[in-house]
N, C-alpha and C positions, 0 to 999 in steps of 0.2 A: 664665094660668099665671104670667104676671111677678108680679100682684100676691101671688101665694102667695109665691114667691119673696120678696118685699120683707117682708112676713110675718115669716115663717120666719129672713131674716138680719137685718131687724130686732130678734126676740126672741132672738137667738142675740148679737147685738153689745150689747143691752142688757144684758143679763146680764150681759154678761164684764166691761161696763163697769159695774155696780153690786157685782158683786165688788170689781172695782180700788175704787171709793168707798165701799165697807163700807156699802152703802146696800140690798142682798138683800134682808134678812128686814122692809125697808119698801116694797117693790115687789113686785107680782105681774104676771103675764103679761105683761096690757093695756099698763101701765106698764112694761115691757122693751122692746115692739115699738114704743110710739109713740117712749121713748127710745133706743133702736138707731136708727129711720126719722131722725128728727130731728139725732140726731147723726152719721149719713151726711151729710145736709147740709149743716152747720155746720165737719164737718171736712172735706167738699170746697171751701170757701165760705174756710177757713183756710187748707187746703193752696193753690189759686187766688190768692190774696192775695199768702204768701209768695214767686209767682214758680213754681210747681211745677207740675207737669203735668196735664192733665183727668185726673179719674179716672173708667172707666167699664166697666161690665161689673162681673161677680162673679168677685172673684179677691183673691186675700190682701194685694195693694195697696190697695184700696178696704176691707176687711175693716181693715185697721190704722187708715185714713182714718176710714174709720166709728166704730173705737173710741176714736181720739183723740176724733173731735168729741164723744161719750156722753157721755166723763170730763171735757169741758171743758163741757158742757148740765148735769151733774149737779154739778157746782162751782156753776155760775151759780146754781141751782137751791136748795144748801145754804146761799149765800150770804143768799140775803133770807131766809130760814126762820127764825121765830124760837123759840128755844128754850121750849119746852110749860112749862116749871119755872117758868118768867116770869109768867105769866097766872095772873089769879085766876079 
């Protein structure tokens, strides 16, 4: 049951966080849950860093944790991407 759980708020925090990055209509599902999952990490991994509290459990603390870390995965992400127009 957890890992549906992880699932489910994975593709639900990916999303939210490829809306904030206008990155939608280039991501499907797969690519929501694995960027929701990842960015729960990364932003508990930031939040930790800064001095802030564990986050743990599903609850709108971890929900914002997780969409921070999405939009800061999908920045990294846009960063090395190189523009398609460039290539012959």
């Amino acid at each position: 049951m957890n890992v549906i759980l992880w699932i489910i708020f994975g593709g639900i925090v990916g999303w939210i966080a490829s809306l904030i990055m206008k990155t939608d209509a280039e991501m499907g599902v797969g690519a929501n849950i694995i960027v929701g999952i990842l960015g729960a990490l990364i932003g508990g991994w930031v939040i930790t860093l800064f001095g802030g509290p564990t986050i743990t459990g599903f609850n709108i603390t971890s929900f914002i944790v997780a969409v921070l870390g999405a939009v800061i995965l999908l920045f990294i992400v846009r960063g090395f991407r190189k523009p398609l127009s460039g290539r012959l």
